[in-house]
C-alpha positions in Angstrom: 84.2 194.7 37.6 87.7 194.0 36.9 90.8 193.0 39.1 94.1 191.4 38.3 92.7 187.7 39.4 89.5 187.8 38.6 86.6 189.4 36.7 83.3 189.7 37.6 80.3 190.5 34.6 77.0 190.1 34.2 75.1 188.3 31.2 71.6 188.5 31.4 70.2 187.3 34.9 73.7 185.5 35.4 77.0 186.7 37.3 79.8 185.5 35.6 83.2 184.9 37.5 86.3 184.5 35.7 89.8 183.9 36.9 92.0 185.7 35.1 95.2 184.2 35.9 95.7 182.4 32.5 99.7 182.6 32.9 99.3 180.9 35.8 97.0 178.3 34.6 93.9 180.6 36.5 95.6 178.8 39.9 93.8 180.7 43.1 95.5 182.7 45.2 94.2 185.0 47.9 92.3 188.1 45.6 91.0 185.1 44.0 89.9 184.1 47.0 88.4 187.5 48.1 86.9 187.7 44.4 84.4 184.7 45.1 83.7 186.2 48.6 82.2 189.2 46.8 80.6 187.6 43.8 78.5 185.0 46.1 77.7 187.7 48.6 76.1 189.7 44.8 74.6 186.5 43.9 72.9 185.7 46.9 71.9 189.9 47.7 70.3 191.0 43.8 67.0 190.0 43.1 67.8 190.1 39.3 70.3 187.4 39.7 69.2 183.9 39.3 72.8 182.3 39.8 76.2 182.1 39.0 78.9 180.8 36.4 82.3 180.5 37.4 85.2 179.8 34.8 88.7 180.4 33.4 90.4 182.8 31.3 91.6 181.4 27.8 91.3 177.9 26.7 93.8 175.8 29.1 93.0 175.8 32.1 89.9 176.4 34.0 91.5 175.9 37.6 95.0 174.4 38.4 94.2 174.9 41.9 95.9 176.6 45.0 98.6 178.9 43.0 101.8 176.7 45.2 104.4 179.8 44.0 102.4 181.6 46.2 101.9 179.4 49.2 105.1 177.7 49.1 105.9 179.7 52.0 103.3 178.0 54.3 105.6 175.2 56.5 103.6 174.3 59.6 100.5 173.0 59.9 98.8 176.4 61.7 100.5 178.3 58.7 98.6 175.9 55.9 95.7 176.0 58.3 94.8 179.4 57.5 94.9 179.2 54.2 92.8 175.9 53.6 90.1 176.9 56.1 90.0 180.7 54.5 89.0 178.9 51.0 87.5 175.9 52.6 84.7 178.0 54.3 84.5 179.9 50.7 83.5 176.6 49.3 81.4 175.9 52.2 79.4 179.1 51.0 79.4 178.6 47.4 77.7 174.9 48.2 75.3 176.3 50.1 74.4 179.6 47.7 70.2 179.4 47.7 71.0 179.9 44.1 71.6 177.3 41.1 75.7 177.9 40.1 77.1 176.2 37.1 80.9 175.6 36.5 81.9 176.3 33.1 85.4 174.0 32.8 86.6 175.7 29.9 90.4 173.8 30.2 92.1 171.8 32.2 90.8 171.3 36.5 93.2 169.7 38.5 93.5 169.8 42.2 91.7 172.6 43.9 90.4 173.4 40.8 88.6 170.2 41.0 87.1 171.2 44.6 86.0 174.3 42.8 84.1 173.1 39.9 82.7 170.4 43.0 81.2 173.1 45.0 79.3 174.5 42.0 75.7 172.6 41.7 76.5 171.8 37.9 79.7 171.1 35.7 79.3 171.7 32.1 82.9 170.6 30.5 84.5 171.3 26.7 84.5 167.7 25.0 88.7 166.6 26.2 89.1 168.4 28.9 90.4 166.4 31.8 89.9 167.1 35.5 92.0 165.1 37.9 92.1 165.4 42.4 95.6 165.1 41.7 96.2 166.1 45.4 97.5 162.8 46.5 100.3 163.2 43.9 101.6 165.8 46.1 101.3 163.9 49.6 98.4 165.6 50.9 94.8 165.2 50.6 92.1 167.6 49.2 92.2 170.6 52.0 89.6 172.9 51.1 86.7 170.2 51.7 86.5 168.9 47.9 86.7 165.7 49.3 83.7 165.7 51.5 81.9 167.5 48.7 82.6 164.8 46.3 81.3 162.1 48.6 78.0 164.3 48.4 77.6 164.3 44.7 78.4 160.9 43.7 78.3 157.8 44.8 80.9 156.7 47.5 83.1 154.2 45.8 83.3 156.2 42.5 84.1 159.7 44.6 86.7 157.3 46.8 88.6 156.2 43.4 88.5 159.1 41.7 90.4 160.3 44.8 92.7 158.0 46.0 94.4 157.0 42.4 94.4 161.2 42.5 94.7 161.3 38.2 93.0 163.3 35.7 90.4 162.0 33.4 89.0 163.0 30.4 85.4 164.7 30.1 83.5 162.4 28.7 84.8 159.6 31.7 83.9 162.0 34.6 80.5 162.5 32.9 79.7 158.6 33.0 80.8 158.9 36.1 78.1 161.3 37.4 80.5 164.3 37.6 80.1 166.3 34.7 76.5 167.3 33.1 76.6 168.1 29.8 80.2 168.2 27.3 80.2 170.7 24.2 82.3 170.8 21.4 83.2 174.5 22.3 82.2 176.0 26.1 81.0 179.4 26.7 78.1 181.8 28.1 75.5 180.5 24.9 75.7 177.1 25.5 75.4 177.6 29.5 72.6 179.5 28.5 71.3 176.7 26.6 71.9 174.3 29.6 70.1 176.5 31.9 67.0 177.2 29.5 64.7 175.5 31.9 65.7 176.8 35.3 65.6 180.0 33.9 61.2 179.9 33.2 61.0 179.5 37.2 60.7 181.5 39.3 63.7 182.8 41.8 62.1 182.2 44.6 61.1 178.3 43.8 64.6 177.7 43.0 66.0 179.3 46.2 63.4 177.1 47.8 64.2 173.7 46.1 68.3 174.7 46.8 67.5 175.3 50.6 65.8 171.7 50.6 69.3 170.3 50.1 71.0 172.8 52.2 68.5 171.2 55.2 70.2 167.8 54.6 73.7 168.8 54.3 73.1 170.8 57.6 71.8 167.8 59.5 74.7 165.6 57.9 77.0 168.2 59.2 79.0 169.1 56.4 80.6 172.0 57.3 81.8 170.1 60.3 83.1 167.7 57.8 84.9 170.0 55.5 86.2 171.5 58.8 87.7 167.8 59.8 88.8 167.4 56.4 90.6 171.0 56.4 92.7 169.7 59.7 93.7 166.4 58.4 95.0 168.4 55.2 96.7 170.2 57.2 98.7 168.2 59.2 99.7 166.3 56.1 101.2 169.8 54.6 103.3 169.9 57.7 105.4 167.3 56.8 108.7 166.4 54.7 106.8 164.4 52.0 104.5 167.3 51.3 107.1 170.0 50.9 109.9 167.4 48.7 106.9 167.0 46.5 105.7 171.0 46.2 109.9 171.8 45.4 110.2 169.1 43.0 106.8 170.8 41.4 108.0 174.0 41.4 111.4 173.0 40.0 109.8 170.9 37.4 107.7 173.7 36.1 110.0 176.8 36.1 
């Protein structure tokens, strides 16, 4: 299945989504958007399917995050609202998947593209990549719940620096740090194959099981209700001056 953002294939008992927005650095827009929406609803629905890899197009980039050409447009705080909570409640579902999903960080992963690969329950990296929550840079905070996310997966200090000096990293520092699982020379469907040898021999069922034992916690700990908070905050912060300066000097820097 193939649309102008994204691609969705299967390889073996895997779905495979790529963004295939490689001129714009694969940054998300709304069919983006609309293309995870589908490929978890598949993942989660066929039997066959044991999870789901999500990636870039080309070698560059694997997410640069919200595309900002085309949501330059959102002023207030309602208007960024329903943008952030559209993707935040996509991330929301990808967390919560009751199957294993791997992101394959094939380039660069900045911004949302960091709250993408975050959402996934592994992160396999090529060896230099870096990966930065560089939204700080650009007067707002992560809006589509990356942050609460991150707080999840690691522990709290490292998750708090990583995003409040909001700078990319290189690979092999992020997997020190917890963050990434495994760093190949090269990234692509063999080597996630490799990395998911072992998950494959079990059963679907077991895994949907062990994956629901986490989703228990994170329901009791309210994270949706977080990422919701989080979403709001984000929100008010796009509102203002400083945000929209720093998105026009961006977009002027980069034309």
């Amino acid at each position: 299945m193939i649309m102008s953002s994204y691609s969705i294939h299967k390889e073996e008992n895997l779905l495979v989504f790529t963004i295939t927005r490689e001129h714009k650095r694969n940054a998300i827009n709304y069919e983006v958007m609309d293309g995870l929406l589908k490929v978890i609803k598949m993942t989660k629905q066929e039997a066959n399917i044991k999870g789901l890899v999500i990636t870039g197009e080309g070698e560059s980039a694997f997410c640069s995050g919200g595309d900002l050409s085309a949501f330059q447009n959102l002023i207030t705080a309602e208007d960024a609202y329903n943008m952030l909570s559209k993707m935040s409640k996509i991330l929301y579902k990808l967390t919560t998947l009751n199957k294993p999903t791997i992101a394959l960080i094939n380039g660069t992963a900045v911004g949302g593209g960091c709250e993408l690969a975050t959402a996934c329950d592994f992160r396999i990296a090529k060896k230099g990549t870096k990966m930065g929550f560089i939204q700080g840079t650009l007067a707002i905070t992560t809006g589509w719940g990356g942050g609460s996310l991150l707080l999840e997966k690691l522990e709290n200090e490292v998750a708090l620096k990583l995003l409040m000096e909001a700078r990319p990293l290189p690979a092999e520092d992020l997997y020190n740090k917890g963050f990434i699982h495994a760093i190949y020379d090269q990234v692509s469907m063999e080597v996630v194959q490799q990395f998911f040898a072992n998950i494959n021999r079990i059963h679907t069922n077991v895994l949907s099981a062990y994956k629901e034992i986490l989703v228990r916690k994170w329901k009791v700990t309210q994270l949706e209700k977080r990422m919701e908070e989080e979403v709001r905050t984000c929100s008010t912060l796009w509102s203002m001056e400083s945000h929209h300066q720093a998105v026009n000097k961006f977009l002027t820097k980069n034309k």
